[in-house]
N, C-alpha and C positions, 0 to 999 in steps of 0.2 A: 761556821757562822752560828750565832746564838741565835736561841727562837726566840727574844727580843729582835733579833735583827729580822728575822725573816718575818714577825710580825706587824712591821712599822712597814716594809713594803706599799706602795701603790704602783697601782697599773696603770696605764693611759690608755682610755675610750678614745675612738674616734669620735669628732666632731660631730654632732649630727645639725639638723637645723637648726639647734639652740646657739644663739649667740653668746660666746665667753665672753664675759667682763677684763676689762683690761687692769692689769696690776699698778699699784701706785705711781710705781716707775713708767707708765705707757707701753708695754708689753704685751702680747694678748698670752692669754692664760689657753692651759689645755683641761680639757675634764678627765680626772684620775677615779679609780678606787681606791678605798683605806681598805688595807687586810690588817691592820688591827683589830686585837682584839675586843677595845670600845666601840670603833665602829665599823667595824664588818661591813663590805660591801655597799658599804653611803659613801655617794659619789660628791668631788670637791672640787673646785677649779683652781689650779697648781702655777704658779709662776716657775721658771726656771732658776731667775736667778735671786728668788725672795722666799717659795716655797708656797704656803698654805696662802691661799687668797680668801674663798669665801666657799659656804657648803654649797651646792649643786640641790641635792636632797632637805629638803628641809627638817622634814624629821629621822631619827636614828629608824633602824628597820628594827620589822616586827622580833619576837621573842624567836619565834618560829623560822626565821629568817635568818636572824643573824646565827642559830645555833647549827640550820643547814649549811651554812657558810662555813661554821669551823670546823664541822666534823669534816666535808668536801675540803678544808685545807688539809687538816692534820694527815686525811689518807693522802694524799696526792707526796706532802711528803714521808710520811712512810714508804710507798710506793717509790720515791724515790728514792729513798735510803738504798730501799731493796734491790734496787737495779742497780745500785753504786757497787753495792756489795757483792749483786752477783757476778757482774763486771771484773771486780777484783781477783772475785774467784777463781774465774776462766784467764786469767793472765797468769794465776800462777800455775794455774792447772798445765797450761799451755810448756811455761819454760819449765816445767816439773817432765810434761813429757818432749820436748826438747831436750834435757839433762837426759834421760830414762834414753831416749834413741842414741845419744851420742857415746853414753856406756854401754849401749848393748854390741856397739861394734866392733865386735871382736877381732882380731888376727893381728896380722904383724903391724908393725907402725907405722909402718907403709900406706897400709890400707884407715887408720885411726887418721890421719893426716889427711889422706886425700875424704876423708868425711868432714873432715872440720874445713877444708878448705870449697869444697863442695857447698857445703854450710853457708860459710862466711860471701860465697860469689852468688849463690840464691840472695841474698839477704841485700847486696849491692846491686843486684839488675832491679829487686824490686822498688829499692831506694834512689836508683836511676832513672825510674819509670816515672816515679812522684815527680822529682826535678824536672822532668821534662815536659810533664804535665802542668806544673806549675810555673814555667819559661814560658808554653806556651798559652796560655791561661793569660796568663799578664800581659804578654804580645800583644792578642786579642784585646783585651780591655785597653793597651793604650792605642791600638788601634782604632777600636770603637771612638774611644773619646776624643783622636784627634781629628775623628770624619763629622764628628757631630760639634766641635773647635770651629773647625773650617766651615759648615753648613752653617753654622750663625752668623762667624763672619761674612760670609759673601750674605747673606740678609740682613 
């Protein structure tokens, strides 16, 4: 992503007791922040499917304000970069020492074979474990949803 893109960004505020004006279309709007860099942290009330309605804030923020804004952006993504990368790091680190274990095992073929196959069945119960967690996960959800189905209908 360009920092154009990440700059055009807004957030959605919750509602508070301000009433949103409704969009041309009859829609109600939600209240957003602009993380651009014109208006930093002035808040606007957002159509879904038309966009920009009307400002919220009337005036842009102060000098002082909007500059707290972007320094608190630019670290948060640095800060992300950073974790991207250290992320990165530890993955290759990992199959670096993954690689580094599976050459160091020495002896007959025999033994190099039953390590890679040792390997590859670790690597499938844990990939089994997800599946089954994930079969069961979804059970549950459409369980859930078809007890709370029925509890409307019989109301």
């Amino acid at each position: 992503m360009s920092s154009s893109e990440i700059s055009s960004y807004a957030s959605v505020v919750a509602n508070s007791n301000d009433e949103a004006p409704l969009c041309h279309c009859s829609q109600r709007t939600h209240k957003c922040i602009s993380w651009s860099d014109d208006n930093l942290g002035r808040r606007y009330f957002n159509c879904e499917d038309h966009g920009f309605v009307v400002w919220y804030d009337k005036a842009p923020p102060c000098l002082w304000q909007k500059q707290s804004l972007i320094e608190s952006r630019d670290k948060i993504r640095r800060q992300t970069n950073e974790i991207k990368a250290l992320r990165d790091a530890i993955g290759q680190i990992s199959a670096e020492l993954s690689a580094l274990k599976l050459v160091k095992t020495t002896g007959p073929t025999n033994d190099l074979l039953k390590a890679i196959k040792d390997l590859v069945k670790s690597q499938n119960v844990d990939s089994e474990k997800k599946y089954r967690r994930f079969v069961v996960s979804t059970w549950g959800g459409f369980v859930v949803a078809a007890a709370v189905i029925v509890y409307i209908l019989k109301n």
